[in-house]
C-alpha positions in Angstrom: 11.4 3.3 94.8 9.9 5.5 96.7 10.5 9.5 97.0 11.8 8.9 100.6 14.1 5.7 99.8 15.3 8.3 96.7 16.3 11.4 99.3 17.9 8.6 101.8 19.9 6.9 98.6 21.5 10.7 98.6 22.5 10.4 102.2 23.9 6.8 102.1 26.1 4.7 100.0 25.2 1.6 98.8 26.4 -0.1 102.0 24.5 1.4 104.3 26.5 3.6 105.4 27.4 7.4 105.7 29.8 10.3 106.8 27.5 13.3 107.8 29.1 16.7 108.7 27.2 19.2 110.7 27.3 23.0 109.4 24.7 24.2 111.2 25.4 25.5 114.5 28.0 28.5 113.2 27.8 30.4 116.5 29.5 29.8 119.7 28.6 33.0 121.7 28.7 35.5 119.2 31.2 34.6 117.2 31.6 31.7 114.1 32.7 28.8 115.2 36.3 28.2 113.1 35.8 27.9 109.1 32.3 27.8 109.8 32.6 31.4 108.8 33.2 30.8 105.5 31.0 28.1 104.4 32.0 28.2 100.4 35.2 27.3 101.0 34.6 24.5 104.3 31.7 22.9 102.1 33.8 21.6 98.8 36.1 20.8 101.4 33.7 18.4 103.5 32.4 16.9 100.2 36.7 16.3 98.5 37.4 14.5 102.2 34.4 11.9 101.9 31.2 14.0 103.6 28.2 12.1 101.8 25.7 14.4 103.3 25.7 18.0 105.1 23.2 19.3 108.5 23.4 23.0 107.2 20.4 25.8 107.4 18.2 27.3 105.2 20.2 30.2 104.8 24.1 28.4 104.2 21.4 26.2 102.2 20.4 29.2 99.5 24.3 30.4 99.7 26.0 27.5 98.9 23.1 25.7 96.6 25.6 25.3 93.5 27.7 23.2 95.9 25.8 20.4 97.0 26.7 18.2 94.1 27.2 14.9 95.0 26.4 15.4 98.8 23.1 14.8 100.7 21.2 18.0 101.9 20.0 17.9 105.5 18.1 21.1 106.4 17.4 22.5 109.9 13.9 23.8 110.3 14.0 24.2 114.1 15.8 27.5 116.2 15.4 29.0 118.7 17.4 31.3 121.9 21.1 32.0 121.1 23.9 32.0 123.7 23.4 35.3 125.2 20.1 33.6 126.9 20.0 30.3 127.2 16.5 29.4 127.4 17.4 26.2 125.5 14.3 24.3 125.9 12.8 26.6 123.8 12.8 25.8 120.5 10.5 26.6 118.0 10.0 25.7 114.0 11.7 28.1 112.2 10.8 26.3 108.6 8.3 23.9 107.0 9.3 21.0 105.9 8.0 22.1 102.2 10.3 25.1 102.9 13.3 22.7 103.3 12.0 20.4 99.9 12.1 23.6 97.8 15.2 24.4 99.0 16.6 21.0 97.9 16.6 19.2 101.0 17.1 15.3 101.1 16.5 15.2 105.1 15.1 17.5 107.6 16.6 17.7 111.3 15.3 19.4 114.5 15.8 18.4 118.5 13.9 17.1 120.7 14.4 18.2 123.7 13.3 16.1 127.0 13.4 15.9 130.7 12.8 19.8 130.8 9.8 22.3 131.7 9.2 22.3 127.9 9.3 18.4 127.3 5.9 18.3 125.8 5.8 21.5 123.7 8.9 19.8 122.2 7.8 16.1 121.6 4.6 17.6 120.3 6.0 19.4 117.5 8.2 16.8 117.0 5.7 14.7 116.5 3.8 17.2 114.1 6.6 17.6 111.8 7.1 13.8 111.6 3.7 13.1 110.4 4.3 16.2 107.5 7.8 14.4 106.7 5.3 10.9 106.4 3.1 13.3 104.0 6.0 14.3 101.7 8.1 11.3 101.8 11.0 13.2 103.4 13.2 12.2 106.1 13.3 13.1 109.8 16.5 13.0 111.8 15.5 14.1 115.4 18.2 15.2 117.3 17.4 14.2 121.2 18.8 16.3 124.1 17.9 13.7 127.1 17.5 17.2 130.0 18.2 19.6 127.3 21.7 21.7 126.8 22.1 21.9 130.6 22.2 18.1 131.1 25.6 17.1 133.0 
């Protein structure tokens, strides 16, 4: 086996399949989004009710570490403009990929975000971070916004 077939065997069952819950966009406005405001309590939940792997951040990542038995670990490495402006097309790489290994991380995740002004920038670093995720053997999941958050 290979380190990358290892990390996805952590992420899916035998069968091929999987039940991912996404933890990692907490703010709507300014404010949590529901029990996203307590992620040590919404996390053993997730995993007790069948989540096989979790899209979290670096930082509910580091918090919640001791609580990622028996559930994959998906990182977010890309951010960018909250609410209050959004400039959406404008995300950037917030961590490495070797940031997200040595915090654990099975998977990383990031968008991709197209028919906009920033289109290229985006596809770019996409593709930058999917030849380091080649290098280490580490998963990409790219999350594609087809005209970005404004899209109807």
């Amino acid at each position: 086996m290979t380190n990358k077939q290892i990390r996805l065997n952590r992420i899916f069952k035998p069968d091929g399949k999987t039940v991912i819950a996404a933890m990692d966009h907490g703010i709507g406005g300014i404010t949590p989004l529901a029990h996203l405001e307590f992620p040590r309590i919404l996390l053993p939940e997730l995993i007790q009710n069948g989540a096989d792997a979790i899209i979290t951040t670096p930082g509910i990542a580091r918090l919640c570490s001791d609580l990622f038995a028996g559930a994959g670990l998906i990182l977010r490495i890309d951010g960018g403009p909250s609410a209050l402006t959004g400039d959406w097309g404008k995300m950037e790489i917030i961590r490495s990929v070797e940031d997200a290994l040595q915090l654990g991380a099975d998977a990383v995740i990031m968008m991709g975000i197209t028919g906009t002004s920033e289109e290229a920038h985006s596809l770019a670093t996409l593709g930058l971070v999917a030849a380091r995720c080649e290098k280490w053997g580490t998963p990409l999941v790219a999350e594609m916004l087809p005209g970005g958050f404004s899209a109807n």
